[in-house]
C-alpha positions, -999 to 999 in steps of 0.1 A, spaced: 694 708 68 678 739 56 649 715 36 643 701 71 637 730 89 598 724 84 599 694 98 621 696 127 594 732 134 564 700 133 585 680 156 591 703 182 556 721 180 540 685 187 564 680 217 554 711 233 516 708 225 517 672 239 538 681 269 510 713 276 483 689 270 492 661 291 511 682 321 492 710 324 465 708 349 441 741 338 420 728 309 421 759 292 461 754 286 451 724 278 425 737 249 453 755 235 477 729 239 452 710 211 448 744 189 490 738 188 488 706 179 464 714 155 485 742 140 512 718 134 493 693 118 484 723 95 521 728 89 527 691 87 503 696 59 516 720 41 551 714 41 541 674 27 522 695 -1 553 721 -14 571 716 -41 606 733 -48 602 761 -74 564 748 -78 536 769 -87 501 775 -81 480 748 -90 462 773 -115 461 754 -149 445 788 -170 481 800 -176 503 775 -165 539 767 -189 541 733 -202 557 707 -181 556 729 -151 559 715 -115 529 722 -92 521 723 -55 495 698 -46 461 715 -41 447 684 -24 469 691 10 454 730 5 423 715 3 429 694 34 442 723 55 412 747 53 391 721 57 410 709 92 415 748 99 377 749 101 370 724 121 400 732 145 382 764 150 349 748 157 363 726 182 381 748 196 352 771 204 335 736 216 358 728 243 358 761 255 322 763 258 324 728 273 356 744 303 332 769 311 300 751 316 323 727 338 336 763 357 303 770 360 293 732 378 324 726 397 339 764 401 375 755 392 392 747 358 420 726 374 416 688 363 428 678 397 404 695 420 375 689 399 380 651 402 380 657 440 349 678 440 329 645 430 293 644 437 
């Protein structure tokens, strides 16, 4: 049970970031309904990558026959880490250009506010 514990955290972050994303009306919850979804793809990530009693994928001083973590889902994280924060910062910009046109951030009243 205890070994699960990562992935029952993934399950239940993605089931609250899809319920904020697809209930909530203000598109600024819904921006960081994504930047929760895109934290637990990071820990998704990172838990698929961890080995039990592995080390750091340092091969300088590493003992012989010694378990590693897998650098290529490190690799993968930082990389999606930077781009979450890029489009994060994107669909921001993009809710307050839209705040700016329609003066609301609610999905609902901005589809009524047509022109």
């Amino acid at each position: 049970m205890i070994a699960n514990l990562p992935f029952i955290a993934v399950a239940l972050l993605i089931g609250i970031a899809l319920a904020t994303i697809l209930l909530k009306k203000n598109m600024i919850k819904m921006v960081m309904g994504l930047a929760m979804l895109e934290g637990a793809v990071n820990l998704f990530l990172v838990t698929l990558g961890y080995r039990e009693n592995g080390i750091a994928p340092i091969f300088t001083n590493a003992p012989e026959g010694a378990d590693m973590v897998l650098p290529t889902v490190q690799a993968l994280t930082l990389t999606n880490i930077v781009i979450g924060v890029a489009t994060t910062a994107l669909m921001l910009v993009l809710v307050m250009v839209i705040y700016k046109k329609y003066g609301t951030v609610n999905s609902d009243k901005m589809r009524r506010l047509k022109e």
